[in-house]
DRENDO-1510 file (C-alpha; in Angstrom, 1 decimal, always signed):
<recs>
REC; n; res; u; v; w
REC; 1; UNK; +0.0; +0.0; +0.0 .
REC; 2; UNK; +1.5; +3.1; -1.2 .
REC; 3; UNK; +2.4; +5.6; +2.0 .
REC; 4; UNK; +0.4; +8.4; +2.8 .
REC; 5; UNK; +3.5; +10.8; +2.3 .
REC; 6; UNK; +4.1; +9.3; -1.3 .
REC; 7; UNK; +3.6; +11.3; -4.1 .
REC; 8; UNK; -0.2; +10.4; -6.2 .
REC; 9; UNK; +0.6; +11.4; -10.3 .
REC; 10; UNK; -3.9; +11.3; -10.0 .
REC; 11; UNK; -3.0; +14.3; -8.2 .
REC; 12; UNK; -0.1; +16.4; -9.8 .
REC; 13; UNK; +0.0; +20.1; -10.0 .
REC; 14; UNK; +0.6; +19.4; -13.8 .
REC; 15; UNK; +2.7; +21.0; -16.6 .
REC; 16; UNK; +3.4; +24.5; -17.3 .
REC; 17; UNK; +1.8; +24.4; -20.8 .
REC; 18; UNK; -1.2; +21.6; -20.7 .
REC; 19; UNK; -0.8; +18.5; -22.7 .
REC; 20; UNK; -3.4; +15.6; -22.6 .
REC; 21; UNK; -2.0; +12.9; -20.9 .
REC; 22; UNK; -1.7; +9.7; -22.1 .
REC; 23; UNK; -3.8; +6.4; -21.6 .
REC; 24; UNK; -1.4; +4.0; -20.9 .
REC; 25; UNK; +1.3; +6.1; -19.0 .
REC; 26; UNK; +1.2; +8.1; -15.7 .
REC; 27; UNK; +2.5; +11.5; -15.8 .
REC; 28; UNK; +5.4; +10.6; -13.9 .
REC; 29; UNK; +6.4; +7.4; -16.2 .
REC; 30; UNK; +5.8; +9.8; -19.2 .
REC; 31; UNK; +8.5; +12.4; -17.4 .
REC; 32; UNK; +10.8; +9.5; -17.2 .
REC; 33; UNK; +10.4; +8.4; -20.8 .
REC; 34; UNK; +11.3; +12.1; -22.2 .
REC; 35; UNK; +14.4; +12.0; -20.1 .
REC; 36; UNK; +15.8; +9.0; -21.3 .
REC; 37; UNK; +14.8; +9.8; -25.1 .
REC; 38; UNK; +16.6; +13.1; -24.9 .
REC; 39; UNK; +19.7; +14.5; -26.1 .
REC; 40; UNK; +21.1; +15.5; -23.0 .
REC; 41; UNK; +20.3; +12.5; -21.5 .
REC; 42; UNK; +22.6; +10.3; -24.0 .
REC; 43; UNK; +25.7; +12.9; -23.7 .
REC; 44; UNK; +26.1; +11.4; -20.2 .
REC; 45; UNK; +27.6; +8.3; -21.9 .
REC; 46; UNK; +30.8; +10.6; -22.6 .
REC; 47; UNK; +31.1; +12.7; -19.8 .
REC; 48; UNK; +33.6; +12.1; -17.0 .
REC; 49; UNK; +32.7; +11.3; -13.6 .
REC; 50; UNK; +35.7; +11.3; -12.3 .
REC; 51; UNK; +37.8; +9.7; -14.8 .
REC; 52; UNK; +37.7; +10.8; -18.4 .
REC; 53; UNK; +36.7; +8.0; -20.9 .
REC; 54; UNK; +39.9; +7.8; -22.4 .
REC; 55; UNK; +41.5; +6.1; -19.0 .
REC; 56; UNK; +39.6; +2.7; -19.1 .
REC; 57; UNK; +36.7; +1.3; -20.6 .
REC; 58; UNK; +35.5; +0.2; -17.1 .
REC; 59; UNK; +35.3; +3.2; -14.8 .
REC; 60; UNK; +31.9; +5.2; -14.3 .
REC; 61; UNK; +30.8; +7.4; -17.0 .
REC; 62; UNK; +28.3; +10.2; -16.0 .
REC; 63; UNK; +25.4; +7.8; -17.2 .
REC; 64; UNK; +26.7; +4.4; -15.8 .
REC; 65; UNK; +26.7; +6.6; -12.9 .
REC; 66; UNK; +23.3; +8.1; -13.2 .
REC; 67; UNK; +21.4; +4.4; -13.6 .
REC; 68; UNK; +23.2; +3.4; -11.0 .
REC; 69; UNK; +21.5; +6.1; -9.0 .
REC; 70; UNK; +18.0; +5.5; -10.2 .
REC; 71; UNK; +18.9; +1.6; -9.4 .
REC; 72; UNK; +19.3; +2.2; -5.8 .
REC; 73; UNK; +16.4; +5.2; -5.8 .
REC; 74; UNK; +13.6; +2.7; -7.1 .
REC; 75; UNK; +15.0; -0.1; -4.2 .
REC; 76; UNK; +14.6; +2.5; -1.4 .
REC; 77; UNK; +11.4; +4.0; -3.0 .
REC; 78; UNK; +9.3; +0.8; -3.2 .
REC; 79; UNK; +10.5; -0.3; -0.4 .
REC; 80; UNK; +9.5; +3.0; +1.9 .
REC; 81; UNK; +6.1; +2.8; -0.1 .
REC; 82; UNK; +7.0; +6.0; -2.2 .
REC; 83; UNK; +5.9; +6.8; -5.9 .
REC; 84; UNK; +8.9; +4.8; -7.4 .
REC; 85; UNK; +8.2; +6.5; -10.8 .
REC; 86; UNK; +8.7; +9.7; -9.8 .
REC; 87; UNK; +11.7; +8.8; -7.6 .
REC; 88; UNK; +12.8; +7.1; -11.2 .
REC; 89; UNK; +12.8; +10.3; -13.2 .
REC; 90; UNK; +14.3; +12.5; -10.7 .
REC; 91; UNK; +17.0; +10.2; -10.2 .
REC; 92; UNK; +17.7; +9.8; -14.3 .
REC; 93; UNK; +17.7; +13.5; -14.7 .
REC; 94; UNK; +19.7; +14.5; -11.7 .
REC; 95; UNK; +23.2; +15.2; -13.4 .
REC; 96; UNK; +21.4; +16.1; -17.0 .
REC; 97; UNK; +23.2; +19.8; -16.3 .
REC; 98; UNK; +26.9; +18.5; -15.6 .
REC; 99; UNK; +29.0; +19.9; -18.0 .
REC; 100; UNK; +31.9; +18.2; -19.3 .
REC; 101; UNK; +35.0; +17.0; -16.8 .
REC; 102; UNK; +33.2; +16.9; -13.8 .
REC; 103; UNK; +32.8; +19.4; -10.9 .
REC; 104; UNK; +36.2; +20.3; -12.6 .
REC; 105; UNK; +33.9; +22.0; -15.7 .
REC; 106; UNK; +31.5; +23.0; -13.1 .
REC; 107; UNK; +33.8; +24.8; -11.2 .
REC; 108; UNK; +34.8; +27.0; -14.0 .
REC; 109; UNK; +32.1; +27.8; -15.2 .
REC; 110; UNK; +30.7; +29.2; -11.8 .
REC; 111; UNK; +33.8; +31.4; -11.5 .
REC; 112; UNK; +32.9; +32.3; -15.2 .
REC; 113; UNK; +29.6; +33.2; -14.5 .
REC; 114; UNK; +29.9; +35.1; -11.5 .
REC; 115; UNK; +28.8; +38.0; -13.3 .
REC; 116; UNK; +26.4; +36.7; -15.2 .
REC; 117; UNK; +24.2; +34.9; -13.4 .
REC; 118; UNK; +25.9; +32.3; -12.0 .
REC; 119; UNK; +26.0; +28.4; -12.6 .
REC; 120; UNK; +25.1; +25.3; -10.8 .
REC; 121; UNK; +24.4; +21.4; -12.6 .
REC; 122; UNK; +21.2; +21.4; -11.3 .
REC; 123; UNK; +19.7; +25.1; -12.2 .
REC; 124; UNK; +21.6; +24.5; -15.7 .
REC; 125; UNK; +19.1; +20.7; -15.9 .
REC; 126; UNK; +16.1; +23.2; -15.3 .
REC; 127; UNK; +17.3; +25.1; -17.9 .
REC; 128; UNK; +17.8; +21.7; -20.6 .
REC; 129; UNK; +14.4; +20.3; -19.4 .
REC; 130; UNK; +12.0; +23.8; -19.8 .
REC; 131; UNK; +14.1; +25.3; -22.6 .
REC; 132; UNK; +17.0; +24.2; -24.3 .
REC; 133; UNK; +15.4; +20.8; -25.4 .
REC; 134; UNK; +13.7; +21.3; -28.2 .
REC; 135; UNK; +12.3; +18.1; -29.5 .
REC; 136; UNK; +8.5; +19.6; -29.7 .
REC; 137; UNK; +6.4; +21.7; -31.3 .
REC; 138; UNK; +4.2; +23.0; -29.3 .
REC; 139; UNK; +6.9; +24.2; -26.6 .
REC; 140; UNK; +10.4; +24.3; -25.9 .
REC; 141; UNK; +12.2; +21.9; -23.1 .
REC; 142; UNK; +10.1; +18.4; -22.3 .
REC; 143; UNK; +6.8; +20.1; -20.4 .
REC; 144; UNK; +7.7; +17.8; -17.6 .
REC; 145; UNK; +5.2; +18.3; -14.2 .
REC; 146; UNK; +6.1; +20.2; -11.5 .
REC; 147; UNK; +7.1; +17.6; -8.9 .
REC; 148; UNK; +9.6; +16.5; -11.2 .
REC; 149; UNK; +11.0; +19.9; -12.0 .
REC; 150; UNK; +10.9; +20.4; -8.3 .
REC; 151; UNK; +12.6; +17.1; -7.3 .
REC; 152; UNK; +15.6; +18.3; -10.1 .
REC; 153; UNK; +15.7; +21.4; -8.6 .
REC; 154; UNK; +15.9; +21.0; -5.3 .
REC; 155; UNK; +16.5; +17.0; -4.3 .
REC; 156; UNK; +19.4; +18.7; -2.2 .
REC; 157; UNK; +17.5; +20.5; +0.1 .
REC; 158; UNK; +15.7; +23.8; -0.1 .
REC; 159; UNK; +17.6; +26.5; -2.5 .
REC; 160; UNK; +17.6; +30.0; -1.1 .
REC; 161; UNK; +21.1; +32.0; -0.8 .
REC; 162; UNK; +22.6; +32.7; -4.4 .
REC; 163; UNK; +19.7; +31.3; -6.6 .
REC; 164; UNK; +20.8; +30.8; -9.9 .
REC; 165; UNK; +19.5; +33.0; -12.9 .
REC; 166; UNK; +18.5; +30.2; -14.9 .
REC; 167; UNK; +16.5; +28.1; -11.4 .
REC; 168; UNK; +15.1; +32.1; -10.7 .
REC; 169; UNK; +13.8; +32.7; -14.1 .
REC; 170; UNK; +12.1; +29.2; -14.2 .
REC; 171; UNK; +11.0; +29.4; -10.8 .
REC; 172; UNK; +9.3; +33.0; -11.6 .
REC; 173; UNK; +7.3; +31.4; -14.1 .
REC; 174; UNK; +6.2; +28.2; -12.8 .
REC; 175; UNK; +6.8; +28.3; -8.7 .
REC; 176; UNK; +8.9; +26.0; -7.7 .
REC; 177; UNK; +8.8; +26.8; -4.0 .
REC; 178; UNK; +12.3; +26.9; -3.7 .
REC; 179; UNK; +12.1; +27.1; -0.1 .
REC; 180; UNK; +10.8; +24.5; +1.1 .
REC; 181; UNK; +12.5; +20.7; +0.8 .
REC; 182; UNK; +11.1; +18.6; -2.0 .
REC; 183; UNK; +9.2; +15.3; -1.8 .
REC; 184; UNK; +10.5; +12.2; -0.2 .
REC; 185; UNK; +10.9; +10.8; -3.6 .
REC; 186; UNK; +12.9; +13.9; -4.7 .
REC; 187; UNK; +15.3; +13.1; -0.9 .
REC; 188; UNK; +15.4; +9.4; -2.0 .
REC; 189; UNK; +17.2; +10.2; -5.4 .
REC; 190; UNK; +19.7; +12.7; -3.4 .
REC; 191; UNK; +20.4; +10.2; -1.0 .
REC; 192; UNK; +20.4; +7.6; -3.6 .
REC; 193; UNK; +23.5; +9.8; -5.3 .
REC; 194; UNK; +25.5; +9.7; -2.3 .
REC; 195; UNK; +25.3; +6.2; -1.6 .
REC; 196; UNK; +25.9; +5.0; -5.7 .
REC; 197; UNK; +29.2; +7.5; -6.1 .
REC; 198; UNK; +31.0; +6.5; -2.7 .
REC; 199; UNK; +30.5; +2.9; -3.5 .
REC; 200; UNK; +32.1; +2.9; -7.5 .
REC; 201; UNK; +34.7; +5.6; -6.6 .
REC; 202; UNK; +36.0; +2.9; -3.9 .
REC; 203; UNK; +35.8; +0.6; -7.0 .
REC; 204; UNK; +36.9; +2.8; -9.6 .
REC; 205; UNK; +40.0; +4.0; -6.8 .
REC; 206; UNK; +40.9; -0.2; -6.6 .
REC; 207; UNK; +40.4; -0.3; -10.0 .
REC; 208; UNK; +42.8; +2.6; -10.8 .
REC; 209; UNK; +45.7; +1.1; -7.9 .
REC; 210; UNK; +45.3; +4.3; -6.3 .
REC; 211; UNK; +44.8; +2.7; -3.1 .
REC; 212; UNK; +44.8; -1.1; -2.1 .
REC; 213; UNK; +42.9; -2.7; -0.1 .
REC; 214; UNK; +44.9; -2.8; +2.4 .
REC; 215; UNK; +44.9; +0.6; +2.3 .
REC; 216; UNK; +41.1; +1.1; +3.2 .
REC; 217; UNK; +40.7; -1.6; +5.5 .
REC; 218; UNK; +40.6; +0.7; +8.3 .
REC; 219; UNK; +37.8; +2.7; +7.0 .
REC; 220; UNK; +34.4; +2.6; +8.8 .
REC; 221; UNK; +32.1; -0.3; +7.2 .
REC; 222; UNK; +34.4; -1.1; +4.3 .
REC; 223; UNK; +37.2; -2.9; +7.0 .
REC; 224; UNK; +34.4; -4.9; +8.4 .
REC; 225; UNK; +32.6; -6.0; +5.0 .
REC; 226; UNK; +36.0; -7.4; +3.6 .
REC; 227; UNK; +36.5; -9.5; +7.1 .
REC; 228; UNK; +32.8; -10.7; +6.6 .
REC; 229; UNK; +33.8; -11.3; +3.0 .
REC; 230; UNK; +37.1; -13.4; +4.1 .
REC; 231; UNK; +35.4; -15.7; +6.9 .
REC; 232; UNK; +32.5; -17.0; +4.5 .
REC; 233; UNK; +35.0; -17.6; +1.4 .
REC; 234; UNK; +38.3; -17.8; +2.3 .
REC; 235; UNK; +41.1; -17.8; +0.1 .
REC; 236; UNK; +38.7; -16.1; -2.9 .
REC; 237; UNK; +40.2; -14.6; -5.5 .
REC; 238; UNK; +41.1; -11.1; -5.5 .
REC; 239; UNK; +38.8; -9.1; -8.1 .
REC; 240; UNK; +35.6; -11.5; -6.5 .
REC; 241; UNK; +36.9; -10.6; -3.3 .
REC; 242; UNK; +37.0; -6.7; -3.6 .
REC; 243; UNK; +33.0; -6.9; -5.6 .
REC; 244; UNK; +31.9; -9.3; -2.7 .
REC; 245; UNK; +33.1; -6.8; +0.1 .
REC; 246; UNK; +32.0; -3.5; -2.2 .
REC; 247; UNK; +28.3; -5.3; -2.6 .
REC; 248; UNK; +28.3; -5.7; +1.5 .
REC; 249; UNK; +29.3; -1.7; +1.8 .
REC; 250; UNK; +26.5; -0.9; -0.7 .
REC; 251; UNK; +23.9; -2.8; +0.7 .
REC; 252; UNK; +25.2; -1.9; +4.2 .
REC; 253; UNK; +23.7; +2.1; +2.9 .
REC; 254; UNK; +21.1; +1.1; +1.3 .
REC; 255; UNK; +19.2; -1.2; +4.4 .
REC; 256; UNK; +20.6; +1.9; +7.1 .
REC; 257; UNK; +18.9; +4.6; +4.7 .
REC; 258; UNK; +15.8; +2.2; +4.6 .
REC; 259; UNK; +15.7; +1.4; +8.6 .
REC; 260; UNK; +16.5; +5.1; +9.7 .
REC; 261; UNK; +14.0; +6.4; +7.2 .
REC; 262; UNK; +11.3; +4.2; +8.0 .
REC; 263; UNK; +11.4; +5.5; +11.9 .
REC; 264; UNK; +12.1; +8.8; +10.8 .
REC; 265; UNK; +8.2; +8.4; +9.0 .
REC; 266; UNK; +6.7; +6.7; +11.6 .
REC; 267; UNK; +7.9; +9.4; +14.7 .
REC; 268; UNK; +6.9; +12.2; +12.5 .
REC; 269; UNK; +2.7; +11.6; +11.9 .
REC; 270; UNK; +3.0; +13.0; +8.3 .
REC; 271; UNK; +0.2; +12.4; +6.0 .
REC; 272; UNK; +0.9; +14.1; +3.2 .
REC; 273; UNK; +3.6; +15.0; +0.2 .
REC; 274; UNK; +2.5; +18.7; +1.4 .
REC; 275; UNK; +3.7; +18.1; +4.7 .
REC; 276; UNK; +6.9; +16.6; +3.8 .
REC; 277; UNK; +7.8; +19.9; +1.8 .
REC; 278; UNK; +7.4; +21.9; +5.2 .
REC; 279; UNK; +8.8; +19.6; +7.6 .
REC; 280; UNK; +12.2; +21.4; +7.9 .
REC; 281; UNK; +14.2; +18.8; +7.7 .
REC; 282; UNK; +14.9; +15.9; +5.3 .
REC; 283; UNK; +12.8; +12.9; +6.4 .
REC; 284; UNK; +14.8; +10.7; +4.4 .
REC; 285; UNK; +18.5; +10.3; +6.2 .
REC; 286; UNK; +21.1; +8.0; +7.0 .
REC; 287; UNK; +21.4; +7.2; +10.8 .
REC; 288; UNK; +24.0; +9.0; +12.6 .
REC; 289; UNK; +26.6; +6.2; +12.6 .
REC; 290; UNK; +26.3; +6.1; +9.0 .
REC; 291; UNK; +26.9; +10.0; +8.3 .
REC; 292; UNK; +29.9; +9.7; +10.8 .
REC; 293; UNK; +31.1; +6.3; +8.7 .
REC; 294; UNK; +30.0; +8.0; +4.9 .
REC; 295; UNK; +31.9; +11.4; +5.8 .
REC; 296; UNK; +35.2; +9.4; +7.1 .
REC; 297; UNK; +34.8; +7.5; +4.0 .
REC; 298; UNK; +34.6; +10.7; +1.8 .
REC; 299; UNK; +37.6; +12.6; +3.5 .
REC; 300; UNK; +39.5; +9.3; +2.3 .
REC; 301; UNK; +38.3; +9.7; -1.2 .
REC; 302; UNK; +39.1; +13.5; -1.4 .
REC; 303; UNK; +43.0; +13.0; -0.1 .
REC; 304; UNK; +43.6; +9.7; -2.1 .
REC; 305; UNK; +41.3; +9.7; -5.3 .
REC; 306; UNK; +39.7; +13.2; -5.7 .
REC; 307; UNK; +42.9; +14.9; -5.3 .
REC; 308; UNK; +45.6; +12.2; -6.3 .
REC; 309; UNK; +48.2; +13.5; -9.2 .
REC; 310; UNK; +47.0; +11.5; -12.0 .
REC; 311; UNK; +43.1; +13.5; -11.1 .
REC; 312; UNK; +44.7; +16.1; -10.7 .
REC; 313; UNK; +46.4; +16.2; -14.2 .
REC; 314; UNK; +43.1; +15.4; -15.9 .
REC; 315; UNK; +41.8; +18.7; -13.7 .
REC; 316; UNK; +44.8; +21.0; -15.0 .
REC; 317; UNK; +43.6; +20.1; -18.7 .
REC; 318; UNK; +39.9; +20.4; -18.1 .
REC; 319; UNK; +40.3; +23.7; -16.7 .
REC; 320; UNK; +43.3; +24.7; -19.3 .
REC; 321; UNK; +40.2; +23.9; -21.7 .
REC; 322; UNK; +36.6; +25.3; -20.2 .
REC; 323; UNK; +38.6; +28.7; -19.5 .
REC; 324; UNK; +40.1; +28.8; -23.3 .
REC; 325; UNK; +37.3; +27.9; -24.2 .
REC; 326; UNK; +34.1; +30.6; -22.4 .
REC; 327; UNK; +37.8; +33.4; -23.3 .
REC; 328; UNK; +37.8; +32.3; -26.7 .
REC; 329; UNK; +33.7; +32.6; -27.1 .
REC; 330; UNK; +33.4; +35.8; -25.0 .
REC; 331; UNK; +35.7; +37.5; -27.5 .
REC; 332; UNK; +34.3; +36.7; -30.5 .
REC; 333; UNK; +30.7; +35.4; -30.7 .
REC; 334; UNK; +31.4; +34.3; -34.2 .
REC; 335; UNK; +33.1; +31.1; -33.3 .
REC; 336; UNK; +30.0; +30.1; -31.9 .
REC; 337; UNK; +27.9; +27.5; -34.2 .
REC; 338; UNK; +24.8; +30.0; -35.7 .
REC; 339; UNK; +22.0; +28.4; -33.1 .
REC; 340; UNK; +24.7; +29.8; -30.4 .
REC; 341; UNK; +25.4; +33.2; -31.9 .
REC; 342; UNK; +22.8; +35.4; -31.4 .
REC; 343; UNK; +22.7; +37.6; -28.5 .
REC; 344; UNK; +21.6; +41.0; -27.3 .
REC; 345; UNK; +24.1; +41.7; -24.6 .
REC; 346; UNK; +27.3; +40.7; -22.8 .
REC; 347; UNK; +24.9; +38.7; -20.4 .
REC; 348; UNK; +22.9; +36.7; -22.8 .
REC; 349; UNK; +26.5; +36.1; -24.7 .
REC; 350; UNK; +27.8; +34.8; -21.1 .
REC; 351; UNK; +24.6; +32.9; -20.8 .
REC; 352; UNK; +24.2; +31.5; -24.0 .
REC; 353; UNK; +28.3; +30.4; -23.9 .
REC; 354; UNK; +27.6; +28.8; -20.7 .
REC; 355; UNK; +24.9; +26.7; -22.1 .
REC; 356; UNK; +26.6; +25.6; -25.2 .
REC; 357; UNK; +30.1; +24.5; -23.1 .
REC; 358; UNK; +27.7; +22.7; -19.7 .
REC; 359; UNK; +26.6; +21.2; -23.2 .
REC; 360; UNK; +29.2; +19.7; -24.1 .
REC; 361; UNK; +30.6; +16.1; -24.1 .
REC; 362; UNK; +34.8; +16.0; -22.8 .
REC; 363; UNK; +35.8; +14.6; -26.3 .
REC; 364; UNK; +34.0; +17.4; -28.0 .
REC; 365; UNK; +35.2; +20.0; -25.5 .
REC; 366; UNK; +38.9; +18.8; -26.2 .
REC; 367; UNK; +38.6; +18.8; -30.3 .
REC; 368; UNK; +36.6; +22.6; -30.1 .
REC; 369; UNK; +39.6; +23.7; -27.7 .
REC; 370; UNK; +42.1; +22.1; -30.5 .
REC; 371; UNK; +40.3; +23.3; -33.3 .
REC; 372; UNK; +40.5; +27.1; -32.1 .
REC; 373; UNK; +44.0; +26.9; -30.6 .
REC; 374; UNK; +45.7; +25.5; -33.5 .
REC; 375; UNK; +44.3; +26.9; -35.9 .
REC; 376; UNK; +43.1; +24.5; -37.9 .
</recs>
């Protein structure tokens, strides 16, 4: 029985321009369907999580990541009783803003835009999914409802110091209620992301021989999964060892976000979406052992993956390229491809450059960068 916090798609607050909905798809399966079939959706596939694609064919690409996210989101979501669908599309669309290289590209482009608006990955998916989409002909973007545009906007919590031009202008339009928090389903994606990218940047650390094993085995959760691991199969082989220990530390997440949560629900006699969105706090959480476990776990990750040299090369070059890139465009709006060009003023020139390069996929980043700095 679905809970009485979960979100009813009978009962959405609908689209900003009205469509007739379809017979044989809710409005929050049809949202998840126009992600997945749109451009910015499949550009994920060649943008770097942490390692660009060039390094190995196995690491986590921006989309390997994002379906693992919406993996974990649907588990929690069923299992708390929650609109899964919902939980679903918010989860797909999450990173649809990420430009190329990472938090590397991101960074940049928020020093860029300082002046101009500013820039964060999820105000820049608003912007894809209501605007720069435009696979439709009766409007621009992919119309999706509002408790999806909410749940993209704010699945991290309620947005209220330094809103973003591009989450403002949206927001002015079609209220987003930026200051409340968003729907359960909307926390369970967010929490969802946390779990899916400490799990596979352990992996994808092993896999790189950044770190051992050895290395991590004093961490919180991981130490003790790899000991459970040993004692039911010992002498297993090393690569079945390390998934059989990483499967442990990701369920280990998953069943302490679904236990804590679960109380969290049943202490708090909500009854409604509505009342979730004024609560004042996120209902769906990790216990307090876990945060303590996940952030010791993160600080690792930062010193020994996040900021290791060979990361650190691939950040040099990303940034080497987003700035010569946003300098090169800002000087001469020509370069720009025609649907790029056309601009009023030095803002709309900032903003448009800014869409065109979060856009952007690493390998076509690197060949524009080439192509204007060589000449050719």
């Amino acid at each position: 029985m679905q809970s009485k916090i979960a979100s009813n798609p009978e009962t959405t607050r609908g689209r900003l321009h009205t469509e007739e909905e379809s017979k044989y798809r809710s409005p929050f399966q049809r949202d998840r369907d126009r992600v997945i079939h749109c451009k910015a959706f499949r550009r994920l596939k060649h943008k770097t999580q942490v390692f660009v694609a060039h390094e190995g064919d196995h690491f986590r690409t921006r989309l390997s990541h994002t379906i693992e996210v919406s993996q974990v989101a649907r588990t929690i979501a069923k299992t708390l009783n929650l609109n899964s669908e919902l939980t679903e599309v918010i989860a797909l669309a999450h990173d649809l803003g990420h430009p190329p290289f990472a938090h590397v590209g991101e960074d940049v482009l928020r020093i860029k835009m300082k002046n101009y608006g500013g820039f964060d990955h999820n105000a820049q998916a608003i912007k894809i999914v209501t605007s720069l989409e435009k696979s439709y002909a009766e409007f621009d973007g992919l119309n999706l409802t509002w408790e999806t545009l909410e749940g993209i906007a704010k699945h991290n919590g309620p947005v209220v110091n330094s809103i973003p031009y591009a989450l403002n202008d949206y927001s002015n339009r079609h209220n987003l209620e930026l200051k409340t928090h968003a729907s359960a389903e909307a926390q369970v994606a967010a929490i969802s992301d946390d779990i899916a990218y400490n799990n596979h940047d352990l992996d994808d650390g092993l896999r790189a021989n950044l770190f051992t094993e050895n290395d991590i085995s004093n961490l919180p959760i991981v130490g003790e999964c790899f000991s459970l691991v040993d004692a039911k199969y010992p002498n297993l082989d090393p690569i079945r060892r390390r998934n059989e220990a990483l499967r442990r530390i990701f369920n280990e997440m998953v069943e302490d976000v679904i236990i804590n949560s679960q109380s969290l629900i049943k202490n708090s006699s909500l009854s409604s979406s509505k009342e979730v969105r004024n609560l004042g706090y996120q209902i769906i959480q990790f216990s307090p052992r876990m945060i303590e476990s996940i952030n010791e776990i993160r600080t690792y990750l930062f010193d020994n993956m996040y900021r290791s040299d060979r990361v650190n090369l691939m950040r040099e070059r990303a940034t080497q390229v987003v700035n010569g890139l946003f300098y090169i465009f800002m000087n001469d709006r020509k370069l720009l491809p025609v649907q790029w060009s056309y601009c009023k003023s030095e803002f709309e020139q900032a903003q448009l450059i800014s869409d065109y390069l979060s856009g952007m996929t690493d390998g076509y980043a690197e060949q524009r960068y080439t192509e204007l700095t060589s000449g050719t």
